[in-house]
C-alpha positions, -999 to +999 in steps of 0.1 A: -521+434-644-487+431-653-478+404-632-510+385-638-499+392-676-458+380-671-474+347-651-498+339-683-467+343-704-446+324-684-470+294-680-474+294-719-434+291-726-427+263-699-461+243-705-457+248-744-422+235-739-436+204-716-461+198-747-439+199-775-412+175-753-444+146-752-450+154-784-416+148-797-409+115-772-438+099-790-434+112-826-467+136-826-469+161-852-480+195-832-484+232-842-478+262-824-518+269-822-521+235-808-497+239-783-511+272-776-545+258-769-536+235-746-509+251-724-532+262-705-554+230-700-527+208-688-535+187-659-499+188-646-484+221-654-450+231-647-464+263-641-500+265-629-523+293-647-537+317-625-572+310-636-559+273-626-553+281-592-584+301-587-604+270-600-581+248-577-589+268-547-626+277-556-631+234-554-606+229-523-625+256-504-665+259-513-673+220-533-657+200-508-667+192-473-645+206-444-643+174-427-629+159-467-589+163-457-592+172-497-608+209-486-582+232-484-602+244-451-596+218-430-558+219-434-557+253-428-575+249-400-548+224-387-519+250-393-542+277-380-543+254-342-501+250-344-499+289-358-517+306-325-505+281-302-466+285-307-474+326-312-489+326-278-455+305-267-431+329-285-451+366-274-448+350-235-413+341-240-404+371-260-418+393-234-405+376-203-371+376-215-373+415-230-382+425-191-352+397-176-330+421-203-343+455-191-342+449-156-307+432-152-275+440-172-258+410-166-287+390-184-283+418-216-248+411-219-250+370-212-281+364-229-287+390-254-261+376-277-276+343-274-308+354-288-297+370-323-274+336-326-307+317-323-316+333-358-288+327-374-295+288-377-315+273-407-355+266-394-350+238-421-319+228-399-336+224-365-368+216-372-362+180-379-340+177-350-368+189-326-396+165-340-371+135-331-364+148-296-398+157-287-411+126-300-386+107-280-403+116-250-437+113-265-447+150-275-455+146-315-484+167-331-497+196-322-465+202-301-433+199-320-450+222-348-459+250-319-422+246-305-409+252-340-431+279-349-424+295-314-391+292-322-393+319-347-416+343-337-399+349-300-374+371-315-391+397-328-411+402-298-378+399-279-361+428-299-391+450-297-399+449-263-364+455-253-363+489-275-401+491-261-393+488-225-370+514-226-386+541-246-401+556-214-400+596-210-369+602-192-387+630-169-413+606-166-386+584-148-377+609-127-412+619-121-421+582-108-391+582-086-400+615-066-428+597-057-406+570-049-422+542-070-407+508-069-393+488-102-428+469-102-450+501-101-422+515-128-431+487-150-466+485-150-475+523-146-449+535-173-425+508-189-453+484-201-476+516-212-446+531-233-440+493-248-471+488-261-469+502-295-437+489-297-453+453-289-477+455-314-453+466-346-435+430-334-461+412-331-473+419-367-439+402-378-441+375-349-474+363-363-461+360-396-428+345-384-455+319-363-473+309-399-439+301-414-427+284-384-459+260-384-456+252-419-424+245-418-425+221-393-456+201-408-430+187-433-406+168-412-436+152-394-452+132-424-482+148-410-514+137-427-527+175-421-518+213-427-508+234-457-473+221-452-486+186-458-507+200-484-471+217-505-455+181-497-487+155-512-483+184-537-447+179-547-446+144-542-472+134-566-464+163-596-494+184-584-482+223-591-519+230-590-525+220-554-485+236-547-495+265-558-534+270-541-519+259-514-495+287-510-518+313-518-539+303-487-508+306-467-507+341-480-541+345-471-544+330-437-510+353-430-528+382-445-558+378-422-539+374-391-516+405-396-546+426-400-564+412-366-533+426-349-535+458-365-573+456-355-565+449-316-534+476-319-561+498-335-588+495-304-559+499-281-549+530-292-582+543-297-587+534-260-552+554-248-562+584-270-533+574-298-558+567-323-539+593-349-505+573-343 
């Protein structure tokens, strides 16, 4: 209530302030009821209403067709395709480098280092950089925006499958090597059973790294589809409105796909017998 209240408030003061600046430019008397009456109705606000966005979003998602690239639906369907796509990259390449790290040292210490450095470079940097080189070779759509969104959710399914991979029992260890298991029955029979919480609590963050990742690279592309295309028509052409809906689908879609890996970490567990972790 109070933010919904402080975001009112704040779209009265900086639309009010766009009204009274017209008025003034073109000599317009105005009064403060006046102004008050129509902050709120202003077809390009500085600061969307929230019952604006709601109204925006209601027409984006239910009146318009899903084929119309005006419904919101269809371009979050588009960033929805590059989102799963490069999380599917990132969770195999997290996971194949955490087990390279675990099982040889000299790959911790030359690669490991390599990995946080990744993270330390701008998304906004890079991104433009890989939609010219992949679309040197001919790889543009669906691909560069996968690459990119990879790109950012690797890591934390790196980091956690390392700490993972390594939170096995100690006397379980030395239980498995009485029987004289071998590295690949230690993984599979203990390593990759003691990661799997661990992989889960990373990929809640790796699938909300992904969405960010796909967005991100819709707006180097020009592409004529996604919810990053949607915040750039938007900002291009004065529409907060459409900014602003737009991002609150992001939200959404992020929201939902969060909770359908806490649903599949949910079944696993209830399937171990962890169901009260």
């Amino acid at each position: 209530m109070i933010i919904i209240g402080a975001w009112y408030l704040f779209a009265l003061l900086m639309n009010g302030n766009q009204l009274v600046n017209n008025y003034e430019r073109r000599n317009m008397d105005w009064t403060i009821s006046s102004v008050v009456a129509e902050a709120y109705q202003v077809k390009r606000p500085m600061l969307p209403a929230p019952h604006q966005v709601i109204d925006e979003l209601y027409n984006t998602v239910f009146d318009t067709r899903i084929t119309s690239k005006r419904s919101l639906v269809f371009h979050t369907l588009i960033t929805l395709q590059s989102t799963l796509l490069g999380f599917l990259l990132g969770t195999a390449l997290g996971i194949l480098i955490a087990v390279g790290i675990v099982h040889n040292r000299t790959l911790e210490a030359s690669l490991m280092p390599w990995v946080i450095a990744s993270q330390t470079i701008p998304i906004l940097a890079i991104a433009p950089m890989i939609v010219v080189v992949l679309g040197a070779v001919g790889l543009t759509g669906l691909v560069p925006k996968s690459i990119i969104s990879m790109y950012l959710s690797f890591f934390p399914v790196t980091i956690g499958m390392v700490k993972g991979l390594r939170s096995a029992d100690s006397l379980h260890m030395e239980l498995l090597h009485t029987y004289s298991a071998n590295a690949h029955q230690l993984f599979w029979k203990l390593r990759w059973f003691s990661a799997q919480p661990y992989l889960f609590a990373s990929l809640k963050v790796g699938i909300a790294a992904a969405l960010v990742g796909a967005i991100v690279g819709e707006l180097p592309t020009g592409a004529q589809g996604g919810l990053g295309a949607r915040l750039l028509s938007g900002s291009y052409y004065g529409q907060t409105t459409q900014i602003w809906s737009a991002l609150f689908m992001a939200a959404l879609l992020g929201s939902v796909l969060v909770w359908l890996v806490s649903l599949a970490e949910k079944v696993l567990l209830r399937r171990r017998g962890l169901a009260h972790e």
